[in-house]
C-alpha positions as CSV (number, residue, x, y, z in Angstrom):
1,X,129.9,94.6,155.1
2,X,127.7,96.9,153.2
3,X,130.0,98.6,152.0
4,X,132.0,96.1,150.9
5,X,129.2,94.5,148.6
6,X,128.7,97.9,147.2
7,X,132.6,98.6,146.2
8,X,132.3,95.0,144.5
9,X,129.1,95.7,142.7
10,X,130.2,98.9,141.5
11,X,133.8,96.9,140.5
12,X,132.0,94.3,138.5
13,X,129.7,97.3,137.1
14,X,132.9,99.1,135.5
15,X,133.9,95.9,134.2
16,X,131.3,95.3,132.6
17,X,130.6,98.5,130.8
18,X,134.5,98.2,129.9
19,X,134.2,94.9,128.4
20,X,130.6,95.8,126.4
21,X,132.4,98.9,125.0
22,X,136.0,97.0,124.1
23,X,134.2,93.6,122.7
24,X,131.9,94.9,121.2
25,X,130.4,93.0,117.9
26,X,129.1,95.3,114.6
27,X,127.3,93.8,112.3
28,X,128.4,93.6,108.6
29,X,127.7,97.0,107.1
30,X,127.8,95.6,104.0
31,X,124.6,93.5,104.5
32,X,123.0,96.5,106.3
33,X,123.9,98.5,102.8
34,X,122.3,95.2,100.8
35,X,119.1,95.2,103.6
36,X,118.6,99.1,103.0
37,X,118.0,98.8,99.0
38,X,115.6,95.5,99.4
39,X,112.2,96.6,99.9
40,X,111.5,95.4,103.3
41,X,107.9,93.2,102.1
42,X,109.4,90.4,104.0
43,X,107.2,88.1,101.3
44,X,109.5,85.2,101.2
45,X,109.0,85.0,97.8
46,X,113.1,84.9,97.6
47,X,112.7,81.7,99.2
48,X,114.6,83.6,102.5
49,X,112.0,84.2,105.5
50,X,112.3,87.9,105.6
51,X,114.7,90.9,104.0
52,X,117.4,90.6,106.3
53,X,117.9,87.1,105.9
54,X,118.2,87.3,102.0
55,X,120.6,90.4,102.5
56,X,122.6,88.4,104.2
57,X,122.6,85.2,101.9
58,X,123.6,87.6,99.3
59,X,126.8,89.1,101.4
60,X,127.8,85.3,101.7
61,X,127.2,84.6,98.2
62,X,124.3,81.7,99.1
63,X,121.6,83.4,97.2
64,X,122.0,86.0,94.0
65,X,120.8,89.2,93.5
66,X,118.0,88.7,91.0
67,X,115.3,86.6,93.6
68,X,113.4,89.6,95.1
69,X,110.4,90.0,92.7
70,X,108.7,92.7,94.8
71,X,112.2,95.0,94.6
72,X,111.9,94.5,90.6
73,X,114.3,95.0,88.2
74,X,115.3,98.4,90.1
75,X,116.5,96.8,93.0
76,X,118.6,94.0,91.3
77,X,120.5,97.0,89.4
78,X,120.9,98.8,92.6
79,X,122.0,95.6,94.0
80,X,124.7,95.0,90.9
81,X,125.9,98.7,91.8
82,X,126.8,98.4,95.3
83,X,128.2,94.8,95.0
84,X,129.9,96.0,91.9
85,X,128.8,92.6,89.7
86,X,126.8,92.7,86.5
87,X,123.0,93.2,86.8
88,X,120.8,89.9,85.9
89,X,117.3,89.7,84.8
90,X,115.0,88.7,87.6
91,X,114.4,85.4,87.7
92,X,110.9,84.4,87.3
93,X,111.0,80.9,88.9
94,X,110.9,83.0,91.9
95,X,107.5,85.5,90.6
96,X,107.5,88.3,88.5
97,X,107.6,91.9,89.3
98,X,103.7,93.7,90.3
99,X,102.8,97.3,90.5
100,X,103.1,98.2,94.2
101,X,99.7,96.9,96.1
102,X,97.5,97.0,99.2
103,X,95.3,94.1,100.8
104,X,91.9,94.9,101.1
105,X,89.1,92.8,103.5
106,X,86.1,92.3,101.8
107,X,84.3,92.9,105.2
108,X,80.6,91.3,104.1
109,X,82.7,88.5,103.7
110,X,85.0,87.7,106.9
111,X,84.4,85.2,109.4
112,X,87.0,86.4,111.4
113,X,88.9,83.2,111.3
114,X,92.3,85.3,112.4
115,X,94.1,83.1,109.2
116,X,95.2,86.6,107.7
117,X,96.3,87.8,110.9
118,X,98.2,85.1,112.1
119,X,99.6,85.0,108.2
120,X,100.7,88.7,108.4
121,X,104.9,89.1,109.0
122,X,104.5,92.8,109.3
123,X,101.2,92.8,111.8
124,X,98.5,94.8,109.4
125,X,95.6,93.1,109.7
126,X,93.4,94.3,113.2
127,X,91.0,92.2,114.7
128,X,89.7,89.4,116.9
129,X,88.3,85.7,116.2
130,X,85.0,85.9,114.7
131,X,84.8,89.9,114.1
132,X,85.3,91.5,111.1
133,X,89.3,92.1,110.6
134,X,90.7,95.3,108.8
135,X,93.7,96.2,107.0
136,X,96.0,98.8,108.6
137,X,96.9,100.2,104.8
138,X,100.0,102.2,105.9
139,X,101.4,99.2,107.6
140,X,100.7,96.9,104.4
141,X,103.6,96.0,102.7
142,X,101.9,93.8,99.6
143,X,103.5,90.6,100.6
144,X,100.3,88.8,99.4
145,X,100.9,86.3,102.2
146,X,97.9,86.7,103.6
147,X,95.3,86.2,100.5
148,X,96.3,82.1,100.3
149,X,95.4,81.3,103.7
150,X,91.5,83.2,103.7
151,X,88.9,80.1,103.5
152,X,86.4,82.8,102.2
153,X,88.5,84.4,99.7
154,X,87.7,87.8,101.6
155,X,90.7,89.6,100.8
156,X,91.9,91.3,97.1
157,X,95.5,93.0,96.3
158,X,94.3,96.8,95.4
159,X,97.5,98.4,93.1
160,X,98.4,101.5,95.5
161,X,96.9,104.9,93.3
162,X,99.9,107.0,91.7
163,X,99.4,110.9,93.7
164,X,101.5,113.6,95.3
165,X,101.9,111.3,98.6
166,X,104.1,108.6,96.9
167,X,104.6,110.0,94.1
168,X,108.5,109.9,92.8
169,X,110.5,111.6,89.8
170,X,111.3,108.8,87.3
171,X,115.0,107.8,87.2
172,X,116.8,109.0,83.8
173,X,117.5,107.4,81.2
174,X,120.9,105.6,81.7
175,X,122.7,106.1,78.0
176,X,125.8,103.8,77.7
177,X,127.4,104.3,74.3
């Protein structure tokens, strides 16, 4: 009888690791191409709840190419390359492109009310009710989300220094005649 539950389970197992393999589902690669260029804030300020969402409004042509302010003009041309359309200004009903930035806690000023932490999509602000929180500045990704919902008006955007750790080599010069 033991055996007999063992062949079947062993049956079913095969089947199933058949069927995973033969209907299997891939994602669109093009919106994983569109999600790789975006600059992964997950702000909102596209009016889309994170990156991947936008990405893939834009593969189904529900949301254009010009609404990421933090991605700047750079990403919509990047975006106009790979979906081979004409680049667009970015449109400022949705903000305007800023210099790359970090929050920063004020800490003689947190009450520890957890309103940045619970306001935080990427999970870089550390602490507890009613201590002093931090900002985990690696993990920051300058969404600014969290700055609206302080009562004490503890934290400040800090433009991220220009040195050899982020430093890149400016694009050239694109010269169309």
């Amino acid at each position: 009888m033991i055996l007999i539950i063992c062949i079947t389970f062993a049956v079913f197992g095969v089947i199933l690791g058949f069927s995973a393999i033969y209907f299997r589902v891939e994602g669109d690669p093009i919106v994983d191409k569109i999600e790789a260029i975006l600059p992964q804030t997950q702000c909102g300020q596209c009016s889309f709840p994170g990156c991947r969402p936008y990405a893939e409004a834009i593969a189904a042509g529900d949301a254009d190419i010009n609404q990421c302010p933090p991605g700047g003009q750079d990403g919509v041309e990047a975006l106009a390359d790979l979906l081979g359309v004409e680049a667009k200004p970015l449109n400022a009903e949705f903000g305007e492109e800023k210099p790359k930035s970090v929050a920063v806690i004020i800490e003689d000023l947190c009450i520890g009310c957890t309103k940045c932490i619970q306001a935080c999509p990427v999970d870089a602000i550390l602490g507890s009710a009613k201590m002093m929180h931090t900002v985990i500045a690696d993990e920051c990704t300058g969404c600014e989300l969290c700055v609206d919902p302080c009562p004490v008006d503890c934290i400040v955007m800090e433009p991220i220094p220009e040195d050899l750790n982020n430093w890149q080599w400016p694009e050239p010069v694109k010269k169309y005649a």
